[in-house]
C-alpha positions in Angstrom: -30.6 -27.6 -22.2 -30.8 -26.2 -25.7 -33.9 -24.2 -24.7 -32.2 -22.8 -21.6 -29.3 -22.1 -23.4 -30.9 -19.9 -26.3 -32.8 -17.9 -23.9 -29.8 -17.5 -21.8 -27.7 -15.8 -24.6 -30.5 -13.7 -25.6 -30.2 -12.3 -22.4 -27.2 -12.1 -21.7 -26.5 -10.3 -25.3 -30.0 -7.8 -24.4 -28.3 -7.1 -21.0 -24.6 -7.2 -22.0 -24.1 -9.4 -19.2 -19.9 -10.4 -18.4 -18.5 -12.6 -15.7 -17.6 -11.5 -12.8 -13.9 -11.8 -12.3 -12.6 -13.2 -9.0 -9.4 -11.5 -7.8 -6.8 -14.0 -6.0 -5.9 -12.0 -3.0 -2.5 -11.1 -3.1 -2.2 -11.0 1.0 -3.9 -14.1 1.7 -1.3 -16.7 3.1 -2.6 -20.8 3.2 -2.3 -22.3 6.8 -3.7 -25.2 7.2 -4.4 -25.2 11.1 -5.7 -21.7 10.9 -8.6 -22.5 8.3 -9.4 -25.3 10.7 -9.9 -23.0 13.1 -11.8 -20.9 10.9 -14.0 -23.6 10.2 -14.1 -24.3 14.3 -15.9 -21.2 14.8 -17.9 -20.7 11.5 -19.7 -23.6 12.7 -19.7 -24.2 16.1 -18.5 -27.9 16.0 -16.7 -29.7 18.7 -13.6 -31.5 17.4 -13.3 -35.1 17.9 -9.8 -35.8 17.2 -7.1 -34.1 19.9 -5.4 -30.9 19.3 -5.1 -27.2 21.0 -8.2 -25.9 19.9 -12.0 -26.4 20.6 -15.2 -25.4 22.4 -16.2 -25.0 26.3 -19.3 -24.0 27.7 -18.9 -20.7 30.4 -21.5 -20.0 32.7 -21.9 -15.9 32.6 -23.7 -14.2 35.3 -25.7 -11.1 34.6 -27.0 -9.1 37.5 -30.9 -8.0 36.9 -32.1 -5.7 39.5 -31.0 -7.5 43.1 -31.1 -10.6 41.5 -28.2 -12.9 39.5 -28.7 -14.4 36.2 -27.3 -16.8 34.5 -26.4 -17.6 30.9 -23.9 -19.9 29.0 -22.3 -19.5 26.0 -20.2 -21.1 24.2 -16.6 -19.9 23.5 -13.8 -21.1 21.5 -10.4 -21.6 23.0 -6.7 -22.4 23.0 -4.7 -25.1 25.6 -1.4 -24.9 25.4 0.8 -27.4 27.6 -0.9 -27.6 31.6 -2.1 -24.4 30.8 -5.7 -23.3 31.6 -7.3 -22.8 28.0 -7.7 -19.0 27.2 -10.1 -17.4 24.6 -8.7 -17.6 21.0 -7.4 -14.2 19.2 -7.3 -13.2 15.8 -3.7 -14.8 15.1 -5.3 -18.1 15.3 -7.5 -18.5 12.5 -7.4 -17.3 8.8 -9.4 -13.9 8.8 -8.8 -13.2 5.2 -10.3 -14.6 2.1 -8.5 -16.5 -1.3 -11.1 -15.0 -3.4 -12.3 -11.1 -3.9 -15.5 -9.4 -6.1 -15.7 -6.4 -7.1 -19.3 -5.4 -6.8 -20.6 -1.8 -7.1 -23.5 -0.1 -4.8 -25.3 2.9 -5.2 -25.8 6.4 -7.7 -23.2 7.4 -8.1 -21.5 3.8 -7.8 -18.8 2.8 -5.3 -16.9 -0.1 -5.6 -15.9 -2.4 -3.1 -14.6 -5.9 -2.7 -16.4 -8.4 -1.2 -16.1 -12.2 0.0 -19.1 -14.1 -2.2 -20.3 -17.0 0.2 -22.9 -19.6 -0.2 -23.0 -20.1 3.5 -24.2 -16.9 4.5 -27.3 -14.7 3.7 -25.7 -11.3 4.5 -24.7 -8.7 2.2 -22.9 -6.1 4.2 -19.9 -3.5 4.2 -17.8 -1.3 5.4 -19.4 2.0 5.9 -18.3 5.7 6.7 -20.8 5.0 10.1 -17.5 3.3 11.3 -15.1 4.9 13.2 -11.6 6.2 11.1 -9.2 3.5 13.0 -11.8 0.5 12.3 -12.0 1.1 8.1 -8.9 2.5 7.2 -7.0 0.7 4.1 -10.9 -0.1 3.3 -13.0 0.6 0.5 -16.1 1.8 2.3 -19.3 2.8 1.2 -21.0 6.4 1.8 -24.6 6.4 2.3 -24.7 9.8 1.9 -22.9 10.1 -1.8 -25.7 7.8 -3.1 -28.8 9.4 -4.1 -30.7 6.0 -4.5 -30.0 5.0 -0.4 -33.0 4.9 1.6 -32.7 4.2 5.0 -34.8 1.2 6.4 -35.6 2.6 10.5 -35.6 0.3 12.9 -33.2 -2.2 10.4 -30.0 -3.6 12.5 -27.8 -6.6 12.3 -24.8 -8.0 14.0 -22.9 -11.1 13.0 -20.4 -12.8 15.5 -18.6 -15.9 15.4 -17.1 -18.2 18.2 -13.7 -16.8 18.4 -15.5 -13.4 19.8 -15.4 -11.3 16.4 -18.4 -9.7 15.5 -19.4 -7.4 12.8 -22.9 -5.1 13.2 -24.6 -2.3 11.9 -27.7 -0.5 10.2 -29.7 -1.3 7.3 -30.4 0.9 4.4 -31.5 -0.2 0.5 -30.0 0.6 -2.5 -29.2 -0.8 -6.2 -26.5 -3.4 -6.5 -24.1 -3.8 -9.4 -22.5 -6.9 -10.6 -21.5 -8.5 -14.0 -23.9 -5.8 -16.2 -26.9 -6.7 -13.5 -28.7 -4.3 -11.2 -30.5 -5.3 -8.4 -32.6 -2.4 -6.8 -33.7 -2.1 -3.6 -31.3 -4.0 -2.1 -30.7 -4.4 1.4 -27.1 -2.9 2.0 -25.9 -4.0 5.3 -23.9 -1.1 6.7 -21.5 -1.6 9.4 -21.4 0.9 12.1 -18.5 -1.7 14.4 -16.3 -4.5 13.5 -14.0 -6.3 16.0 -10.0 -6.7 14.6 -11.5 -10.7 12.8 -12.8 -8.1 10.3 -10.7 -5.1 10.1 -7.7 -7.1 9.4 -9.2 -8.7 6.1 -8.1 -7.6 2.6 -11.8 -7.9 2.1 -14.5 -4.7 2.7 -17.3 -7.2 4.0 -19.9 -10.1 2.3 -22.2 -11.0 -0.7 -24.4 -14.0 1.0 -26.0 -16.3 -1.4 -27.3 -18.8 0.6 -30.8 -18.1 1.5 -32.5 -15.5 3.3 -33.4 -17.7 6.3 -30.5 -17.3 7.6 -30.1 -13.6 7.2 -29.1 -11.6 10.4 -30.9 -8.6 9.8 -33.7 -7.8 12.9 -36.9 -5.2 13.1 -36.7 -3.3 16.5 -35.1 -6.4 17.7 -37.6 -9.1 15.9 -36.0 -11.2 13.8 -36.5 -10.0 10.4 -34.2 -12.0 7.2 -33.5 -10.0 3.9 -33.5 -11.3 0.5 -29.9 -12.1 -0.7 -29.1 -10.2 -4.2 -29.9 -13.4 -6.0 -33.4 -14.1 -4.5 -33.9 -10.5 -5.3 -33.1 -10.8 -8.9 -35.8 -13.9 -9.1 -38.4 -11.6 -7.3 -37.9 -8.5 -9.2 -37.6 -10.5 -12.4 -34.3 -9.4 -13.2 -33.6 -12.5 -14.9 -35.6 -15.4 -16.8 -36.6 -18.3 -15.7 -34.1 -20.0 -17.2 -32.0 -18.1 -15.9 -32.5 -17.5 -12.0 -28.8 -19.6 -11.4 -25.6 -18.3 -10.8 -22.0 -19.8 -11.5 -18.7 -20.6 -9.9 -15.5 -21.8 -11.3 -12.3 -21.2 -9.1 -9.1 -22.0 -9.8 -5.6 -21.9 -7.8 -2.5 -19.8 -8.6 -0.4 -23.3 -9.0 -2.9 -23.9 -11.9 -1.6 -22.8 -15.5 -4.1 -20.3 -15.8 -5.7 -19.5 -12.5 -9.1 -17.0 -14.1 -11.4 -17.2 -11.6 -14.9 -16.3 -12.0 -18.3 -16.3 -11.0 -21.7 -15.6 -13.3 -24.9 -14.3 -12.6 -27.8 -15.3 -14.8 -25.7 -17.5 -17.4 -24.1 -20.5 -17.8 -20.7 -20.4 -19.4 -21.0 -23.0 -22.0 -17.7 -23.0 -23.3 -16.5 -24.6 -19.9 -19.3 -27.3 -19.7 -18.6 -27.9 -23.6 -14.2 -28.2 -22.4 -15.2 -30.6 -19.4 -16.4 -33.2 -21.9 -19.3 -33.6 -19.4 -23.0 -33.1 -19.3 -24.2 -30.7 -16.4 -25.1 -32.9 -13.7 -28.1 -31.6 -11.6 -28.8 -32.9 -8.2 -31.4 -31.7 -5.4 -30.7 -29.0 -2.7 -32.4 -29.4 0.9 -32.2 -25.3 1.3 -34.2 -25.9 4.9 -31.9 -25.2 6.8 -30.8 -22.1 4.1 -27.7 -23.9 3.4 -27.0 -25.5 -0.3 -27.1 -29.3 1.1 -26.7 -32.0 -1.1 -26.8 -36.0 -1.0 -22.7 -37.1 -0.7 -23.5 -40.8 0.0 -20.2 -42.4 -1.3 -16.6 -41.8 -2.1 -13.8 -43.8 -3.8 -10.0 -43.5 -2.3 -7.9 -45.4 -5.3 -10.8 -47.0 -6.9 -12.4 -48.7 -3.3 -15.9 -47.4 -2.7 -16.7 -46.0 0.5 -20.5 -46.2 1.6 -21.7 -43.5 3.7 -25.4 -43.9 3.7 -27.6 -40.9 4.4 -24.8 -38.5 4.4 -25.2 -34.7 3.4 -22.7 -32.5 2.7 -23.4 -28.4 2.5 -21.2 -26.7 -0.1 -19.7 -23.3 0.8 -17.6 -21.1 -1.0 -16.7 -19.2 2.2 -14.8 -22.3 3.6 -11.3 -23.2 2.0 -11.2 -27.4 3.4 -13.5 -30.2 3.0 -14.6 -31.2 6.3 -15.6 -35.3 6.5 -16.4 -38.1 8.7 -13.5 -38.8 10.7 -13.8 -43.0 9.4 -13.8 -41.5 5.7 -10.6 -38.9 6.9 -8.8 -41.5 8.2 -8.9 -43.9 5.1 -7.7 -41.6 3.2 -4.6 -40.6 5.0 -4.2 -44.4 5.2 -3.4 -44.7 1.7 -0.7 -41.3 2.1 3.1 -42.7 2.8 4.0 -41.3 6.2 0.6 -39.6 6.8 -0.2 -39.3 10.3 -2.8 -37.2 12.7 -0.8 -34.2 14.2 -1.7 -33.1 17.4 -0.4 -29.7 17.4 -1.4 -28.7 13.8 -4.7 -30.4 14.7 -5.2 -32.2 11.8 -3.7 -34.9 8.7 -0.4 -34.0 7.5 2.4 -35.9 5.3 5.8 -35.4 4.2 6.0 -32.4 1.5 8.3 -34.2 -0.7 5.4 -36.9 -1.8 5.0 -37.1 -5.1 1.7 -36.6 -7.1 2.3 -40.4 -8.0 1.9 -41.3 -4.4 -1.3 -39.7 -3.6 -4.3 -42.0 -4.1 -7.0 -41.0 -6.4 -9.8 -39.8 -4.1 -13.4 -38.8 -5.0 -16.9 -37.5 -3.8 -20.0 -37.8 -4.6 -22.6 -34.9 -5.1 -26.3 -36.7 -6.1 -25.2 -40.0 -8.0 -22.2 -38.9 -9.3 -18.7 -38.9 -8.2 -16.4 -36.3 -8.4 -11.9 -36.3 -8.5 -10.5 -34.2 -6.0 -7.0 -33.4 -8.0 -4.4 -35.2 -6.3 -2.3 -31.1 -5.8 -5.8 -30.3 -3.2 -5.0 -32.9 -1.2 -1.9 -30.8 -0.1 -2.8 -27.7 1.2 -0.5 -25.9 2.9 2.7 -26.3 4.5 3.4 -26.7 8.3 5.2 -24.2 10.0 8.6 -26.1 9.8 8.0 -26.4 6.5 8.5 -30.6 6.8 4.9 -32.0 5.9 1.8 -30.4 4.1 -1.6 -30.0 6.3 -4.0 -31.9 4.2 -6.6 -30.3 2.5 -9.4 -32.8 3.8 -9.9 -32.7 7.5 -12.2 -33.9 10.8 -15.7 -32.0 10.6 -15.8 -33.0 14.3 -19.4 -33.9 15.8 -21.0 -32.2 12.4 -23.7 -33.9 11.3 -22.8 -33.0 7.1 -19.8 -32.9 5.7 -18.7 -29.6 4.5 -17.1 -29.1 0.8 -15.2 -25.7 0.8 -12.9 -24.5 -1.9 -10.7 -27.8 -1.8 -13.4 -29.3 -3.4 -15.1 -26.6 -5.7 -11.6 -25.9 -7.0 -12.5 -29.3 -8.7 -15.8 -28.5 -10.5 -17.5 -25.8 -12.2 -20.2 -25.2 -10.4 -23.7 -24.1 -11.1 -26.0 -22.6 -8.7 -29.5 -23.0 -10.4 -31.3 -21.5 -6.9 -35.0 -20.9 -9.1 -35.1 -24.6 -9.7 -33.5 -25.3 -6.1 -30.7 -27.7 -7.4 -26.8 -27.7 -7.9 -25.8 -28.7 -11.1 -21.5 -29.4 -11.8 -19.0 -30.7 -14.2 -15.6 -31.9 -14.3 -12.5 -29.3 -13.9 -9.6 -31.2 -13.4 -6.0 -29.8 -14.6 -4.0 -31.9 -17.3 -1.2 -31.4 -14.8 -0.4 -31.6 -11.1 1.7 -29.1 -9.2 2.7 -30.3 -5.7 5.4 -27.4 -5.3 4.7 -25.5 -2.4 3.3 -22.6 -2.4 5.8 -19.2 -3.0 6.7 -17.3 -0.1 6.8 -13.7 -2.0 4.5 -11.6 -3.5 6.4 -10.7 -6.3 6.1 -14.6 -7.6 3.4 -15.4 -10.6 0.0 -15.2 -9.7 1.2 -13.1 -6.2 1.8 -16.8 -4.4 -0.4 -17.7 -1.2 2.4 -19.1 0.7 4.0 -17.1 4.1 4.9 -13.7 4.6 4.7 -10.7 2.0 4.0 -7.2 1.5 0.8 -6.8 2.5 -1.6 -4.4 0.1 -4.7 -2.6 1.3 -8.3 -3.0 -0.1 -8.1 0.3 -1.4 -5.2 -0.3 -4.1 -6.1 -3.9 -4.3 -8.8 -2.4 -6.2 -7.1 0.2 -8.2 -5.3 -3.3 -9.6 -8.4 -4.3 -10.9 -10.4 -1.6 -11.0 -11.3 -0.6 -15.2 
């Protein structure tokens, strides 16, 4: 690593590279059944332990000349009671995001803040194409003040999810602008709609850094994937070869000092060096686009759990960890008055357990296992305010496991995408904090618990803006 180090800080002292601060949102509020939800349509999965929410399959008929058609989708809904289940809305899931960027695009640049997420390849925004009503409170980005924007004809792309929101557009290029890095001839995906799912964010749209394959950009209607920034800085040579990696290292606002931050083209080796830890590097199936890893094993209170074959795909744009319902279940075992809620749809427990009651629970990435700190395992409150919603939950009929901010909270993480591998180390708190989250947003750190004064993008970023 010395070698990789060296050439790193050459660079990054050439380039006068900085971290890229993450800002804690100040409106998001943690609900533990509405991230499930969240989850329920990012991915599509069918739950497999009871509750209000989950997937049916409609039969929709489209007329083509005299004759009927027929096509089924799949929809998310809600069944309440002896109710027939009706279509989700946007009160049911969490449609904002803990973390924020501030990334710049264009000549002049304009800043926006976006949601970075390793489980999507898109990078798009809000866009003066949109109508007043659908981008106001938005920073939005104006082709037209940008001298370096090109168009790309015939370049479209529309993202939806299975709660019905969408988000589509036009495609143009143009330079990109984060922590002292320019990426040129980007593909900037600019939305022209976006259903309420979107609008009502604090965020102004998405940095993908998955991989392209998954992009959702299409060529007079042929598919037709973009390069996410990061592949783009390995093709244009933006950085060295020892350098084609970015780094993630979130914290919470119960932590003593909750400095978020990602890095682009540098390791932070003052962190690695606090850990106590070497970087542990383990192989990533990107096949699929997704950063997949072996997670074959896991310990609750020093007992090892086999789980042979088992992948898990880690994803900054998820807030639980999402696990095998046998592994789920053991855990909550081991929680004093723990037990599967139906309405919440998932694991909850009293809220006045004590850290000292929690059993010591960890996952392994590659051949290492990792402590998921004992104040993760409590999310969120409930709505009465009588048990926390757990921060590990059912993935349903998933085949992987997902490992969402619940777990990265845990680790610094290192995205080494040139050498196709995910490297971490140890980032665990000397203290726990089980206290619920604050209610107001006039608390330290602006709080993530219930309702507050809500801010707009556009002074969100005057906050942070220098």
């Amino acid at each position: 690593m010395e070698h990789i180090y060296s050439v790193q800080d050459s660079f990054k002292q050439d380039r006068d590279l900085s971290k890229v601060d993450v800002i804690h949102n100040t409106n998001y509020q943690r609900h533990g059944t509405k991230s499930y939800v969240h989850s329920l349509s990012r991915f599509g999965f069918q739950p497999t332990l009871p509750g209000p929410y989950f997937h049916v399959d409609r039969v929709n008929k489209v007329e083509e000349g005299l004759r009927g058609a027929a096509h089924t989708e799949r929809a998310l809904v809600k069944k309440v009671g002896n109710a027939e289940p009706t279509p989700i809305t946007a009160e049911d899931l969490q449609n904002d995001s803990m973390y924020l960027c501030i990334v710049k695009i264009g000549t002049p640049p304009q800043a926006v803040l976006l949601n970075f997420d390793t489980g999507s390849a898109d990078t798009w925004v809000f866009s003066t194409h949109q109508g007043q009503n659908s981008r106001s409170g938005h920073n939005v980005f104006d082709p037209n003040r940008s001298t370096s924007f090109k168009v790309l004809p015939g370049k479209a792309w529309r993202i939806t999810y299975g709660d019905g929101s969408y988000a589509s557009g036009d495609c143009g290029s143009d330079t990109l602008m984060m922590g002292g890095l320019a990426v040129e001839g980007q593909t900037i995906e600019c939305a022209i709609k976006a259903s309420g799912g979107f609008t009502t964010g604090t965020g102004d749209g998405l940095l993908g850094l998955a991989w392209s394959k998954i992009n959702m950009v299409t060529d007079s209607g042929t598919k037709d994937p973009q390069h996410t920034p990061v592949e783009n800085m390995i093709r244009q040579h933006d950085i060295p070869k020892e350098a084609e990696l970015f780094t993630s290292a979130f914290y919470s606002v119960r932590d003593a000092a909750p400095h978020s931050f990602y890095t682009f083209g540098f390791i932070d080796q003052d962190l690695v060096k606090k850990s106590g830890h070497d970087i542990h590097w383990t192989p990533v199936d990107n096949s699929k686009g997704f950063w997949s890893v072996p997670s074959e094993s896991f310990a609750i209170d020093g007992a090892n759990v086999s789980a042979l074959d088992n992948t898990a795909v880690v994803d900054t744009g998820t807030t639980l960890a999402l696990l095998s319902d046998s592994i789920v279940k053991k855990l909550y075992n081991k929680i004093p008055g723990a037990a599967y809620d139906y309405v919440n749809q998932g694991y909850v427990f009293p809220v006045g357990t004590k850290a000292e009651d929690l059993p010591e629970f960890k996952v392994s990435i590659g051949n290492k296992k990792y402590v998921v700190q004992k104040e993760h395992l409590a999310f969120a409150t409930t709505d009465d305010k009588a048990n926390w919603y757990g921060g590990v939950q059912s993935r349903g009929d998933l085949p992987h496991d997902v490992l969402g901010n619940i777990f990265l909270q845990n680790v610094y993480a290192i995205w080494d995408q040139g050498n196709r591998r995910l490297g971490l180390v140890p980032k665990i708190e000397a203290r726990q904090n089980l206290r619920p989250p604050p209610d107001s947003s006039a608390s330290a750190g602006g709080g993530d618990g219930g309702k507050k004064e809500r801010v707009n993008s556009i002074t969100l970023l005057s906050r942070h803006s220098v």
